[in-house]
N, C-alpha and C positions, 0 to 999 in steps of 0.2 A: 385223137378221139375225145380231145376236153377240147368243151367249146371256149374257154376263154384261154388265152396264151400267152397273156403277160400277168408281168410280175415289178416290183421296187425291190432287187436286189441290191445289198452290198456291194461296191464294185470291190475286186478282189484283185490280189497283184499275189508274185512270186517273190518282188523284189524285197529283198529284207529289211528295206526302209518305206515298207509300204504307206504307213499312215503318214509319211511327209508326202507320197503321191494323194492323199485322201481314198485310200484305198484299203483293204486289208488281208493281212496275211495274219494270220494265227500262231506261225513260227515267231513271230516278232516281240509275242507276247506270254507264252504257255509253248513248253514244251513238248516234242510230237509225243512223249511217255503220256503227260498227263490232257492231252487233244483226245487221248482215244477213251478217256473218264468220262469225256464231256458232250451231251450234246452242243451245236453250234449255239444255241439260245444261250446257255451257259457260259460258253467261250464271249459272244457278245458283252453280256451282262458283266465279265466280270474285265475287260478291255472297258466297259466305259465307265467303271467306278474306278478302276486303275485312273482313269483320266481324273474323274471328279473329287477323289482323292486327292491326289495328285496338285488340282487348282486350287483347294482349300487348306491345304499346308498341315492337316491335321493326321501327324500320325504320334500316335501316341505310342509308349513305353513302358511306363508307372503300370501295377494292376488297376488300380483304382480306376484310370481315364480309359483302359481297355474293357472292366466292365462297367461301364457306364456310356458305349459307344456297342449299337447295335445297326440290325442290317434287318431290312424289309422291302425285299424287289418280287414282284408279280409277274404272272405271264398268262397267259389264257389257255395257252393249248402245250406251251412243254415241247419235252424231246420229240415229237412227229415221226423228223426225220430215222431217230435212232429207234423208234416203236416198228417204221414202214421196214427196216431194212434187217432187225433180227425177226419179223414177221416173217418175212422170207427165206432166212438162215432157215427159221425151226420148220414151217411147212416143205422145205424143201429137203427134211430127213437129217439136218447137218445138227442136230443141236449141239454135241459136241465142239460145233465153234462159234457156239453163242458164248458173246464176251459177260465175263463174268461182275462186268460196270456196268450192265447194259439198263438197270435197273436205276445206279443212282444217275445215270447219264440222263437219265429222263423224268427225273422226280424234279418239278418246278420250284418247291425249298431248297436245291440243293444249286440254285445259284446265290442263292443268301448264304448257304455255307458254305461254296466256294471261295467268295469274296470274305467270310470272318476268319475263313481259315487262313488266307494271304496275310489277313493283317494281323490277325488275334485276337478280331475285335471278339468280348465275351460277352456285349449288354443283349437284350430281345433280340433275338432271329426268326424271325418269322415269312412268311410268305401271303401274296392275296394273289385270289384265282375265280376273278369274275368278268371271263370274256374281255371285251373288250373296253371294260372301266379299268381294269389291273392297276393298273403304273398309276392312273389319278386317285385309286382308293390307298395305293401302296402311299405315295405322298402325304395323303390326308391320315389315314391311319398313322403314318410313322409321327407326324408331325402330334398326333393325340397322346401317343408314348411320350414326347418330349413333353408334352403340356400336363400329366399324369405324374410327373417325375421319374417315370420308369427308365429313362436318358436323358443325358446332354447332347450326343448326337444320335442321328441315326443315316445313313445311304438309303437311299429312297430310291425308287421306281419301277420301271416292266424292262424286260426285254423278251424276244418273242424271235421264230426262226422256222415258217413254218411252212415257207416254201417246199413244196417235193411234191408229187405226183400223189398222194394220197391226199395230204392237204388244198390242193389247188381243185380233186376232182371234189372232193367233201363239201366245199364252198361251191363252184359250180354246181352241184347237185341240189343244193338250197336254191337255185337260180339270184345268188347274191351277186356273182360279180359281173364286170364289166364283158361284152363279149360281141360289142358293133365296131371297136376299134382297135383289131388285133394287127392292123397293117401300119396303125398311129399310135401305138402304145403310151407317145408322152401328150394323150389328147384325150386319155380313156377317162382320167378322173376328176371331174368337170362338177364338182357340187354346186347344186341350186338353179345348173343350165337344163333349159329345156329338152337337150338329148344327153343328158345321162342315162345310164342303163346298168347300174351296179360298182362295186368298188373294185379299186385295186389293191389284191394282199401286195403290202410292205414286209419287211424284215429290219431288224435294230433293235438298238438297245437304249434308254436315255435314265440316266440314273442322276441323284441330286444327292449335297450333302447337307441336311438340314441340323441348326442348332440350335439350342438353349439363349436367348437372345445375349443375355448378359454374358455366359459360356464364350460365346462369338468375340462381343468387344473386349472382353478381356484379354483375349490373346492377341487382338487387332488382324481378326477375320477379314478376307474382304468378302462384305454382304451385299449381294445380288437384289433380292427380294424378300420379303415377307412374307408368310402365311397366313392369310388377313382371315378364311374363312372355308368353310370345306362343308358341303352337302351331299347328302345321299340320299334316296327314294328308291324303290320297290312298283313296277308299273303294274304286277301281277294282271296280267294283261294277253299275253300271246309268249311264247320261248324264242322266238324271230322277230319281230314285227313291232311298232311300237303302236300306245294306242292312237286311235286317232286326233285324238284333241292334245295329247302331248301332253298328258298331266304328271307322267311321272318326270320326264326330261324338267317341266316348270316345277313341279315340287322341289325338285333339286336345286337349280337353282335359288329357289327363293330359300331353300334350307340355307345354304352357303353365305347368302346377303345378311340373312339372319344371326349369322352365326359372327360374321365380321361386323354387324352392327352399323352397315351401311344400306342408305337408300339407293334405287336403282340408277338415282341419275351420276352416282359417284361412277361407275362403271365407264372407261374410257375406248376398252376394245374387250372382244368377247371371241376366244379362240373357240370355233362351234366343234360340235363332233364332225358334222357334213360329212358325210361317207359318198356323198355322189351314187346315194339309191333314189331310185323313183319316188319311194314314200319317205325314207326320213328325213331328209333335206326340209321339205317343207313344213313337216310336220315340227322341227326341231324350230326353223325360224317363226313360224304361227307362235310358240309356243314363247318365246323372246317376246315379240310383241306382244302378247297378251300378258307376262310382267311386270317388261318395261315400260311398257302405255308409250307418251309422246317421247319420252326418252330415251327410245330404242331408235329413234330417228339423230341424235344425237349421236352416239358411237359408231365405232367402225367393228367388223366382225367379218371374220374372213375362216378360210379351211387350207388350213397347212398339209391336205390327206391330196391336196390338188397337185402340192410337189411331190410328192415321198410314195403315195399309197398310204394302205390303211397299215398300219403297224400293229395292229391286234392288240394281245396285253402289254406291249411298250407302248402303244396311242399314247396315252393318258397324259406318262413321264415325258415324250418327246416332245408331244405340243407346248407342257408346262413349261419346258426350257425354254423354247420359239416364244413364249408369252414372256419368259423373263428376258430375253435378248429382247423384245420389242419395247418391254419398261427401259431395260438400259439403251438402247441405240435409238428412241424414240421414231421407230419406223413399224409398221404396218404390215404383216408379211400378208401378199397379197392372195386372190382367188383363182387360180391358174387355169383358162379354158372356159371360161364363166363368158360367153358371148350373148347369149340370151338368156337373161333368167326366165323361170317359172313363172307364169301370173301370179300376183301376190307376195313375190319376193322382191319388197321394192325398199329396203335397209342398204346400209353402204354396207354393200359386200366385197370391194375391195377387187374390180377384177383385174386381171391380167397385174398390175403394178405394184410396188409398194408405197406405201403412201407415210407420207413424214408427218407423226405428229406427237403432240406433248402426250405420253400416258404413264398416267400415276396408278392405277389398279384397271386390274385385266380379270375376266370370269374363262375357265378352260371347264369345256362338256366333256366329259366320257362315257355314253352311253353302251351296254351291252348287253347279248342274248340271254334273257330270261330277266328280263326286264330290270336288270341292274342299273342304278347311273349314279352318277360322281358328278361334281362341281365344285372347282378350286376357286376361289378368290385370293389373289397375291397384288401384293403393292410393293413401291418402291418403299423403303425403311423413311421413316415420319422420324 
């Protein structure tokens, strides 16, 4: 009875080595005691800073480097799943077996405090919770604490898990998502093609570990990327909808250019929001051109939402990585099902392939409901 019927789930295994399948299982990493604390957004969140930890060799001991190392992961919408299903416990007379987690299982800060509580970390714990900018304002905010002196590190990003039959009719009922390719699911999310017809919700987690520059070399980090620049705007405009000329999405960016102290033609690829809706697709690339003037003809700009779906308040952190994998492996991740563009979408959008090339700074969109938006600029370390 919900018109749209797919989803970018997790793929999930039993086997206890799951994530060598690329798969997941939750036993592999959190105990079934503390799985049933947690919503799944949680459980996500705290498996990909387990990883991002993990690759940045930073775990400290001393007080000192424990408060001075904090945590700020985003999400937009939180436990869902665990809201829909004690919904049902208590209307159906049972409150008695409402679990008595059920509360912190679905508070969005308490994936920041699940992950400081694993390590210890004691510097800022915070959280951001704006739709679907989350993970790119969690970045740029953690990254402002590093630059405030409030840390030398901080874990950064969204993670988000909000598949379940409340969630998917929620979005259907906005008539946001996809609902002409429920028999081609991996064809549904097509930004900037002339038959799009709404997004696909994703699920995941993408968390980063950001440092103190000189923090980093001192220990002999390996450093991925740089935080070169970070904008935000306010489109006060519509709770859904962006406006038409795109000022908030361009204010933002040009916040960010601003803030990194680069002109527009330094920009080498531009990870867009592209949700594969009817209206912002165009409205977001309009809104590029009219920044970057002839220099938007020069980059490439693609929508990683064409592999995955739309990840909601993990977007932001997930694309950010895809942006730093594409500085480090000099490749292009390309526009997936993009056969026709839009009139007027005539920039290298990257479709179907990936495309090999030198890029030294990337701009990542995260636009979200109620007229939020973010805009990261990160470069290869100068």
């Amino acid at each position: 009875d919900i018109p749209s019927k797919i989803a970018g789930q997790v793929p999930r295994s039993e086997d206890p080595n799951a994530s060598a399948l690329g798969a997941f299982n939750p036993d592999e990493w959190i105990t079934p005691k503390e799985q049933r604390r947690m919503d799944t957004f949680i459980q996500y969140g705290l498996v990909a800073a387990s990883y991002a930890v993990e690759d940045s060799g930073w775990k400290p001991l001393d007080e000192e480097s424990l408060t001075r190392t904090g945590v700020m992961i985003g999400s937009g919408i939180g436990g869902l799943p665990e809201i829909e299903k004690s919904a049902r416990v208590v209307n159906e007379g049972n409150i008695r077996r409402l679990s008595p987690y059920f509360i912190p299982a679905s508070l969005i800060n308490l994936v920041s405090g699940q992950v400081a509580i694993k390590y210890g970390f004691k510097g800022p714990n915070h959280a951001v919770v704006t739709a679907c900018a989350s993970g790119a304002h969690a970045i740029g905010d953690a990254a402002r604490l590093i630059e405030f002196d409030d840390a030398d590190v901080m874990i950064a990003g969204g993670a988000e898990a909000a598949i379940c039959r409340l969630g998917i009719a929620g979005f259907a009922a906005t008539r946001a998502l996809s609902t002409n390719f429920n028999d081609m699911p991996e064809k549904a999310s097509r930004p900037w093609d002339t038959r799009r017809d709404g997004f696909v919700v994703g699920e995941g987690a993408g968390i980063v570990v950001l440092e103190e520059l000189e923090h980093a070399k001192k220990r002999g980090a390996n450093i991925y990327a740089e935080v070169l620049g970070y904008g935000m705007s306010g489109a006060a405009y519509h709770i859904t909808a962006p406006a038409e000329d795109g000022d908030g999405g361009y204010r933002s960016m040009r916040a960010a250019l601003k803030r990194a102290r680069l002109n527009p033609e330094s920009i080498d690829y531009i990870n867009a929001h592209g949700t594969s809706t009817p209206l912002g697709d165009e409205i977001e690339h309009a809104a590029v051109k009219r920044l970057f003037g002839n220099a938007a003809y020069k980059l490439a700009m693609s929508s990683t939402k064409s592999a995955i779906g739309h990840l909601l308040g993990a977007a932001g952190s997930v694309e950010a990585i895809f942006s730093i994998l594409a500085i480090n492996n000099g490749m292009v991740p390309p526009t997936l099902n993009l056969e026709k563009p839009s009139d007027g979408c005539d920039l290298n959008l990257v479709p179907h392939t990936a495309q090999e090339r030198n890029i030294n700074v990337i701009l990542s969109n995260s636009f979200g409901f109620g007229g939020t938006n973010a805009s990261l600029v990160l470069g290869a370390l100068s």
